[in-house]
Wavefront OBJ file of the C-alpha trace (Angstrom):
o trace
v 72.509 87.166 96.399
v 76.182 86.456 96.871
v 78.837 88.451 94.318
v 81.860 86.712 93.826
v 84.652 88.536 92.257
v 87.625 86.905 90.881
v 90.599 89.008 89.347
v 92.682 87.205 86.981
v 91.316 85.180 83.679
v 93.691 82.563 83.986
v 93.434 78.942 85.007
v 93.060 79.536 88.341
v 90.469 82.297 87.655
v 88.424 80.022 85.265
v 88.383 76.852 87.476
v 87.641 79.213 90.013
v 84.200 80.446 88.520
v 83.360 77.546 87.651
v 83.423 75.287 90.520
v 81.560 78.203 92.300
v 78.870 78.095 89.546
v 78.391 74.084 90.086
v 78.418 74.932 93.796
v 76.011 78.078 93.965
v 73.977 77.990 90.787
v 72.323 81.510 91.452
v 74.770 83.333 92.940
v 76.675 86.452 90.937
v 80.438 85.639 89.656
v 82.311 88.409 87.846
v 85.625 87.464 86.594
v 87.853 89.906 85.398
v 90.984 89.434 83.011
v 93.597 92.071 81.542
v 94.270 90.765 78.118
v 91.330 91.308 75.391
v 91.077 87.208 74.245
v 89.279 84.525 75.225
v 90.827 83.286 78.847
v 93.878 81.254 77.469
v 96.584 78.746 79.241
v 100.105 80.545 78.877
v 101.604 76.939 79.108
v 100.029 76.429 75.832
v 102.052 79.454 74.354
v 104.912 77.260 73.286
v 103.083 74.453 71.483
v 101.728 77.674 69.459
v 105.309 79.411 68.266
v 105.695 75.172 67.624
v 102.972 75.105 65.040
v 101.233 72.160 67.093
v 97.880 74.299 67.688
v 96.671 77.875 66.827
v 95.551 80.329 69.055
v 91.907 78.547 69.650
v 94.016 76.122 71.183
v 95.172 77.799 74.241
v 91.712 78.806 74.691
v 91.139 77.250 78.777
v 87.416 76.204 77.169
v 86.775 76.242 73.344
v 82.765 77.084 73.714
v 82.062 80.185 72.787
v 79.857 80.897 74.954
v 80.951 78.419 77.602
v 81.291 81.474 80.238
v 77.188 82.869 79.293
v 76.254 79.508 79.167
v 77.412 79.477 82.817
v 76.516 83.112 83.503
v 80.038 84.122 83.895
v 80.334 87.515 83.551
v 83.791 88.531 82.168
v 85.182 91.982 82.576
v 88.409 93.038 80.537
v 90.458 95.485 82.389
v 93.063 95.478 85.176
v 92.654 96.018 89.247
v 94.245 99.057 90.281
v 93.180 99.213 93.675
v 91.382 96.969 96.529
v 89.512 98.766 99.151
v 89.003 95.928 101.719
v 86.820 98.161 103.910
v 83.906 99.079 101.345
v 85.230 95.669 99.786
v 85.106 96.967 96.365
v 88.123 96.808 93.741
v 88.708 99.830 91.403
v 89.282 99.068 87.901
v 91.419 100.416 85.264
v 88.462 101.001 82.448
v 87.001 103.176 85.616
v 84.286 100.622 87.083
v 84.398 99.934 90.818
v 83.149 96.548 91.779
v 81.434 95.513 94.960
v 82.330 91.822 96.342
v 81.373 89.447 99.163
v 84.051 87.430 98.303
v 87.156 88.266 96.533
v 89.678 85.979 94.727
v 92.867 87.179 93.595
v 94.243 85.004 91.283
v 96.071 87.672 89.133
v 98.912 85.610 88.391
v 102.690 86.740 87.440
v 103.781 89.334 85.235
v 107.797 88.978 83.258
v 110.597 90.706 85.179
v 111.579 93.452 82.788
v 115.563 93.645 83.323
v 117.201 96.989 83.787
v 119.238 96.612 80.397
v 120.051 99.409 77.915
v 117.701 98.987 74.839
v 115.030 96.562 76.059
v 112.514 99.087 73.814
v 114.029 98.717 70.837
v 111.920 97.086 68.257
v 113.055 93.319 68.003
v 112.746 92.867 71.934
v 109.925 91.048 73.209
v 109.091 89.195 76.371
v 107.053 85.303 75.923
v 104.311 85.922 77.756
v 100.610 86.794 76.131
v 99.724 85.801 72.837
v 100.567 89.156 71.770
v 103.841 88.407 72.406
v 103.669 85.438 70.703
v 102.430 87.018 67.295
v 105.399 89.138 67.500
v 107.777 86.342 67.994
v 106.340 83.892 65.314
v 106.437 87.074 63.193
v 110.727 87.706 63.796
v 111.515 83.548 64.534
v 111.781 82.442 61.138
v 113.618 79.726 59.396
v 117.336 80.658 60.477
v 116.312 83.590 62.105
v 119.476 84.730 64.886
v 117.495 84.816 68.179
v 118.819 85.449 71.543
v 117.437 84.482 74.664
v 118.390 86.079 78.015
v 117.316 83.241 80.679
v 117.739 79.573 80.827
v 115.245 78.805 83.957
v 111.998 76.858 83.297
v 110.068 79.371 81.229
v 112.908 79.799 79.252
v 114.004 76.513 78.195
v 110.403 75.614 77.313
v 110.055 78.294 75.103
v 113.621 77.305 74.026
v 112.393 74.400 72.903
v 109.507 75.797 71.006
v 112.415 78.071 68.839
v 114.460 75.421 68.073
v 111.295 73.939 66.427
v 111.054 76.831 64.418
v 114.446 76.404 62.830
v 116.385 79.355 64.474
v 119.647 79.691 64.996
v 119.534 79.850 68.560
v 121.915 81.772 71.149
v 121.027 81.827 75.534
v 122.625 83.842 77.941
v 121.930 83.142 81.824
v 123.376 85.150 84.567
v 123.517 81.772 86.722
v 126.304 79.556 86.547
v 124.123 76.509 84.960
v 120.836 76.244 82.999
v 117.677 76.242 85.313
v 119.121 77.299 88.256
v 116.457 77.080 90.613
v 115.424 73.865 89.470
v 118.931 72.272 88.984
v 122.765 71.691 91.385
v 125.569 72.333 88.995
v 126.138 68.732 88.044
v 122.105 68.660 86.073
v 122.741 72.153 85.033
v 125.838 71.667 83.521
v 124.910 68.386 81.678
v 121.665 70.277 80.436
v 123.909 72.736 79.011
v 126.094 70.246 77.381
v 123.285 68.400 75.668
v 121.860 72.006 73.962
v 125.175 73.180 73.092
v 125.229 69.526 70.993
v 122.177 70.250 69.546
v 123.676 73.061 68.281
v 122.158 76.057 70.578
v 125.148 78.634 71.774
v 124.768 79.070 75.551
v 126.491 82.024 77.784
v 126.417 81.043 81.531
v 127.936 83.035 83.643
v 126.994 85.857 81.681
v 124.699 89.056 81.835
v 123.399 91.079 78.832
v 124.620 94.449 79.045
v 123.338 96.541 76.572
v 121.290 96.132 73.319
v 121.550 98.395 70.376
v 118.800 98.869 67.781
v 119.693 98.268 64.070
v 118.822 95.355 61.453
v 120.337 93.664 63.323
v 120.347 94.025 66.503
v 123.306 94.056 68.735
v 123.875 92.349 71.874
v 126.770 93.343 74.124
v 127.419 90.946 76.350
v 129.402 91.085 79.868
v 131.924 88.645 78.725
v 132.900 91.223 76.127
v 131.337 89.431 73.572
v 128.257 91.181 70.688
v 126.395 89.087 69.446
v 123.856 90.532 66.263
v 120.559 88.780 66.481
v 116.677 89.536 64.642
v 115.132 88.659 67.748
v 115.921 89.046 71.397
v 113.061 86.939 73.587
v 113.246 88.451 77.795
v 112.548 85.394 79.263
v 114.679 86.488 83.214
v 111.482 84.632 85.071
v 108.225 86.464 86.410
v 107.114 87.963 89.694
v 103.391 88.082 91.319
v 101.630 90.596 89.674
v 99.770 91.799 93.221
v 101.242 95.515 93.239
v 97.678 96.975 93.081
v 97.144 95.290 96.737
v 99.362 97.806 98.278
v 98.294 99.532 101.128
v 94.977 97.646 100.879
v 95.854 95.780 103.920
v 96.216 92.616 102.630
v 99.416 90.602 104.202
v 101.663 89.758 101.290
v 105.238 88.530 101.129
v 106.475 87.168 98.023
v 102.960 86.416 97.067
v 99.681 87.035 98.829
v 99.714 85.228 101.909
v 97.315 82.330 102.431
v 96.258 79.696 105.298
v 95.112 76.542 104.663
v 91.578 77.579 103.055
v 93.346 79.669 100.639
v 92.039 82.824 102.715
v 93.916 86.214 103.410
v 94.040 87.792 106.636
v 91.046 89.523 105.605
v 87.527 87.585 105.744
v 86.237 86.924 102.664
v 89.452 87.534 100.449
v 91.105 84.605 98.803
v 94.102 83.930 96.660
v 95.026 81.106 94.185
v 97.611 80.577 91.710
v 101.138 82.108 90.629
v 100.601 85.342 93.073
v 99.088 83.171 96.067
v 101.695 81.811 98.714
v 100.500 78.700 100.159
v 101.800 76.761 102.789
v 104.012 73.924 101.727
v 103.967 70.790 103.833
v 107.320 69.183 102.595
v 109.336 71.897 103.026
v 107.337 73.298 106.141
v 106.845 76.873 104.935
v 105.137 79.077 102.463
v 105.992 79.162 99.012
v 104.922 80.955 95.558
v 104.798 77.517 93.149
v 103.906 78.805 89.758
v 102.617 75.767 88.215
v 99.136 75.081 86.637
v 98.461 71.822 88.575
v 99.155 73.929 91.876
v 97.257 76.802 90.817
v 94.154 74.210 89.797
v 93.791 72.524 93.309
v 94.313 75.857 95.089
v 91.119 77.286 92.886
v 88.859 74.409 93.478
v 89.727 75.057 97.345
v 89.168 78.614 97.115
v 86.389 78.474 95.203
v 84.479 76.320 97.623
v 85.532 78.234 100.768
v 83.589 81.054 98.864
v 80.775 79.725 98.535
v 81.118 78.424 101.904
v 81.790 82.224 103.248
v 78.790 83.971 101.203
v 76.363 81.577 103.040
v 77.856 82.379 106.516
v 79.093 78.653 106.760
v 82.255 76.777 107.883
v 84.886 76.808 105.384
v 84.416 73.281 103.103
v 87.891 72.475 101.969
v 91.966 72.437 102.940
v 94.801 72.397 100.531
v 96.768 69.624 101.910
v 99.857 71.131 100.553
v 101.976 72.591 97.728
v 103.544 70.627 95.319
v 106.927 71.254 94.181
v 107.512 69.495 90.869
v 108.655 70.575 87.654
v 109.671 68.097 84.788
v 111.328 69.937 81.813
v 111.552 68.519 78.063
v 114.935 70.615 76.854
v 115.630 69.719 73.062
v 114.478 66.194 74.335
v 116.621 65.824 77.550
v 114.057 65.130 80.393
v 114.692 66.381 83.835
v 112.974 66.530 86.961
v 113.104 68.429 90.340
v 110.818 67.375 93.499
v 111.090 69.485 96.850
v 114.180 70.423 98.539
v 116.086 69.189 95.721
v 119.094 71.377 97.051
v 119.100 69.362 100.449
v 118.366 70.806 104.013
v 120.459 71.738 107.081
v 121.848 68.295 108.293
v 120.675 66.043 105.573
v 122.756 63.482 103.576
v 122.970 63.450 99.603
v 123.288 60.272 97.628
v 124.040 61.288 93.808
v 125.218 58.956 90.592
v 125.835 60.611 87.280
v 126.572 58.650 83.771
v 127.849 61.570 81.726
v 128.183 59.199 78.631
v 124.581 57.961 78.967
v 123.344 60.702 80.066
v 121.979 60.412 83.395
v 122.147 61.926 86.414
v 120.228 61.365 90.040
v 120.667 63.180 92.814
v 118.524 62.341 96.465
v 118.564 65.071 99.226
v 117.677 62.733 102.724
v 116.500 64.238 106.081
v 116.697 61.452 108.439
v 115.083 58.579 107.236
v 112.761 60.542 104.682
v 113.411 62.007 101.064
v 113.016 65.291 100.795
v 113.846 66.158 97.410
v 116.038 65.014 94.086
v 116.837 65.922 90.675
v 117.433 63.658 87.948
v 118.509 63.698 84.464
v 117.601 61.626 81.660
v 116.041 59.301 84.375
v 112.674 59.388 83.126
v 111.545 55.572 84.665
v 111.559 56.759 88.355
v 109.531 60.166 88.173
v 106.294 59.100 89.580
v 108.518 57.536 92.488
v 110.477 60.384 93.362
v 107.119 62.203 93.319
v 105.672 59.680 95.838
v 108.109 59.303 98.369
v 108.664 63.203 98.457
v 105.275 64.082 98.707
v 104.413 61.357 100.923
v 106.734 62.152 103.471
v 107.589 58.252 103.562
v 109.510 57.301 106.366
v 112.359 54.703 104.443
v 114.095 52.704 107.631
v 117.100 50.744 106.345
v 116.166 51.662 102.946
v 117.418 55.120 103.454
v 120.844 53.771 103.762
v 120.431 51.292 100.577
v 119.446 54.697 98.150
v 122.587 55.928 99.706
v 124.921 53.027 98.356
v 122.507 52.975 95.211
v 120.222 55.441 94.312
v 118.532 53.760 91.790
v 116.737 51.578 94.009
v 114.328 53.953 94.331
v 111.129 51.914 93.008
v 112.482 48.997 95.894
v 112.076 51.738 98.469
v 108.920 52.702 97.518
v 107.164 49.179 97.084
v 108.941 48.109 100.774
v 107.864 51.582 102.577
v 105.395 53.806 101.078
v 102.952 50.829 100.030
v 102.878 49.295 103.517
v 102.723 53.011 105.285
v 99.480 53.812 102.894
v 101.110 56.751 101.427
v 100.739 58.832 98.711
v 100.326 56.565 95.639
v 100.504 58.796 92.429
v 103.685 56.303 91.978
v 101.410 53.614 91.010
v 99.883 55.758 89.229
v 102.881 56.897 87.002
v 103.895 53.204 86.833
v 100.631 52.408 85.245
v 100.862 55.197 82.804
l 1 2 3 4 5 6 7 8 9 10 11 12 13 14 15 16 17 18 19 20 21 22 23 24 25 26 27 28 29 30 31 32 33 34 35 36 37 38 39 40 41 42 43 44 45 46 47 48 49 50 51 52 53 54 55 56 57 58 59 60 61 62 63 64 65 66 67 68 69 70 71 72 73 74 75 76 77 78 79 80 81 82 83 84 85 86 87 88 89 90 91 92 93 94 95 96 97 98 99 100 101 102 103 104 105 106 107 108 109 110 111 112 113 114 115 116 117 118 119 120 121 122 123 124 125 126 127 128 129 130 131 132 133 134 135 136 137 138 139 140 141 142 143 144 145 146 147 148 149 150 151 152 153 154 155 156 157 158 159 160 161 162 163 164 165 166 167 168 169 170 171 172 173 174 175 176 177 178 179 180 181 182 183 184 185 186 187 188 189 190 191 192 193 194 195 196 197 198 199 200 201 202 203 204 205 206 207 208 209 210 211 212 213 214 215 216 217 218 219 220 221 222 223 224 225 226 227 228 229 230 231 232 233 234 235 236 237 238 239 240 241 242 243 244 245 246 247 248 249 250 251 252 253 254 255 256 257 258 259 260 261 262 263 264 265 266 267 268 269 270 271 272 273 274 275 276 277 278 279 280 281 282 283 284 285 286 287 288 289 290 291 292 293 294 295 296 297 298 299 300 301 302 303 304 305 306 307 308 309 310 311 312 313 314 315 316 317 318 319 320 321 322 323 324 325 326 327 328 329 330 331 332 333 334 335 336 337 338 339 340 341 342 343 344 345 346 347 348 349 350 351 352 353 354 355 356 357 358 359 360 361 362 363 364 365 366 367 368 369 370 371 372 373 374 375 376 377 378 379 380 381 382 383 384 385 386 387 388 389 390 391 392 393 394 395 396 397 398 399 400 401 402 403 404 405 406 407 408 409 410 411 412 413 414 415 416 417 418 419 420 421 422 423 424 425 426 427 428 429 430 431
């Protein structure tokens, strides 16, 4: 009988197990998760400091025994190391698990910043819902709370504090808000819009030192202190794959993957925030730590395992990585699709309405659109989405988008319709 072992409880982890379970009803699946609850979403972690569900709503499956219905066997502890040889991981709790297949889908972990003071009491990273106890605990009704980061994670947990009635302060070392997600003209009119809504924001800036006390004091590199109740780490996440060293499993940022999800050891898989997958748009490998990525690269996985324990061909590809991320900040919707920063040789069309609000920003190579931002320009996400993804090959409307980018629904209904492309568009447009 076939053991499959998945590390990491996680959505990629849980949709994992369970599309092995639907494929290989008798077959053995261990999956094993580092935090004591129920697997959990960590996207869900915001709506929770928000009030909008308690902790049985992050729960991935709200069963209680959805996993032994299944017979899931969950393990809590943490890999420490992978022996690829005798193909057995060693476990911090002291168990050593045999595998025939392996799936590391162990996810990210925070990047703790070198800073003076980041034990003092009052200092917390938003990642577990440990985390979040503490922080619901400290982020009360005008509450001062500092937040060093304004990428992704941190303006949606941003958001979920300004819910919460704080008076809210954000300090990022880039020169902009989100940015890896967004050029200086988005960044800069994200920042605007939260520093109307009342939220003090320090770009440019690094925390330098934090002092313990009631409050606490921040001392910040523009010479500024600030005193706050609360300081939230939110300076973005790395794979958590360190217990794979030396195990001879190729990793670069992430672990490294080919199109069946499988290391460069047989048998071994990887899936989610610490898997690097190759990325059709922007023709390389990338670590994309979103849920919808780490979702389609489980199912693959998943069935590739099964495929493996029976000595078969592998069943499934990932057709690609997607490279999307569409941010609510205080309201202000934005969106970034591929190489939103443009390529070697490309053109750039961009319009921005600073008094409406609106900005849209196209990043061409050739005849196709690689990648865009856009601010407050909700109506044309699903498009953007298409004709990225889809690789669509635009002709003379290239050179329209150019004069006027907003003609992007045009250019998809004359190009990608009639070249059978991707059509999530349509999709959106239904919505």
């Amino acid at each position: 009988m076939t053991h499959h072992l998945i590390l990491g409880a996680g959505p990629a982890g849980v949709i994992a197990a369970e599309t092995i379970r639907k494929h290989a009803p008798t077959d053995t699946i261990t999956v094993v998760g580092d935090e004591r609850e129920p697997p959990y979403s960590r996207m869900a972690i915001p709506y929770l400091l928000m009030g909008n569900v308690d902790e049985r709503g992050t729960y991935l499956r709200k069963g209680a025994s959805h996993y032994a219905d299944l017979a899931i066997n969950l393990v809590h502890a943490r890999a420490k190391q992978l022996d690829t040889g005798a193909r057995t991981v060693a476990l911090d709790n002291g168990q050593t698990l045999k595998f025939d297949t392996l799936l590391i889908a162990t996810g990210s972990s925070p990047v703790r910043p070198p800073i003076p003071g980041m034990d003092c009491a009052g200092v917390h990273p938003c990642w577990t819902l440990a985390d979040a106890r503490a922080i619901m605990s400290l982020a009360t009704k005008g509450a001062r709370v500092l937040q060093m980061g304004a990428g992704f994670i941190g303006c949606i947990i941003m958001e979920a504090l300004a819910a919460r009635g704080v008076q809210l302060s954000v300090v990022e070392m880039g020169d902009r808000m989100v940015p890896r997600m967004m050029g200086p003209t988005a960044g800069g009119m994200i920042r605007d819009w939260c520093e109307a809504k009342g939220v003090q924001v320090f770009t440019g800036t690094r925390v330098e030192a934090i002092s313990a006390g009631s409050p606490l004091s921040v001392r910040l590199s523009n010479g500024q202190t600030v005193a706050a109740d609360l300081v939230i780490s939110a300076t973005g996440v790395k794979p958590a794959i360190g217990f794979l060293e030396n195990s001879g499993v190729t990793c670069l940022m992430g672990v490294l993957t080919d199109e069946h999800l499988q290391t460069n050891v047989p048998g071994i898989y990887a899936a989610g925030d610490c898997a690097e997958a190759f990325d059709k748009v922007s023709g390389k490998t990338i670590v994309s730590a979103i849920q919808p990525n780490a979702a389609e690269q489980a199912r693959v996985a998943a069935l590739n395992m099964v495929a493996f324990g029976k000595g078969a061909a592998p069943l499934a590809e990932l057709k690609g990585v997607t490279q999307i991320n569409v941010l609510d900040t205080l309201g202000l919707i934005s969106a970034s699709f591929g190489d939103w920063a443009g390529v070697a040789g490309g053109e750039h069309a961009e319009l921005t309405d600073r008094q409406g609000g609106r900005h849209l920003s196209l990043q061409f190579k050739d005849d196709v659109l690689v990648g865009c931002n856009s601010v407050g320009w909700t109506e044309h996400v699903g498009v953007m989405r298409g004709l990225v993804e889809g690789q669509v090959k635009l002709g003379e409307w290239k050179d329209r988008l150019m004069q006027d980018p907003t003609q992007l629904m045009h250019a998809y209904l004359a190009s990608a319709q009639g070249q059978g492309a991707w059509s999530g568009a349509d999709d959106a447009r239904r919505r």
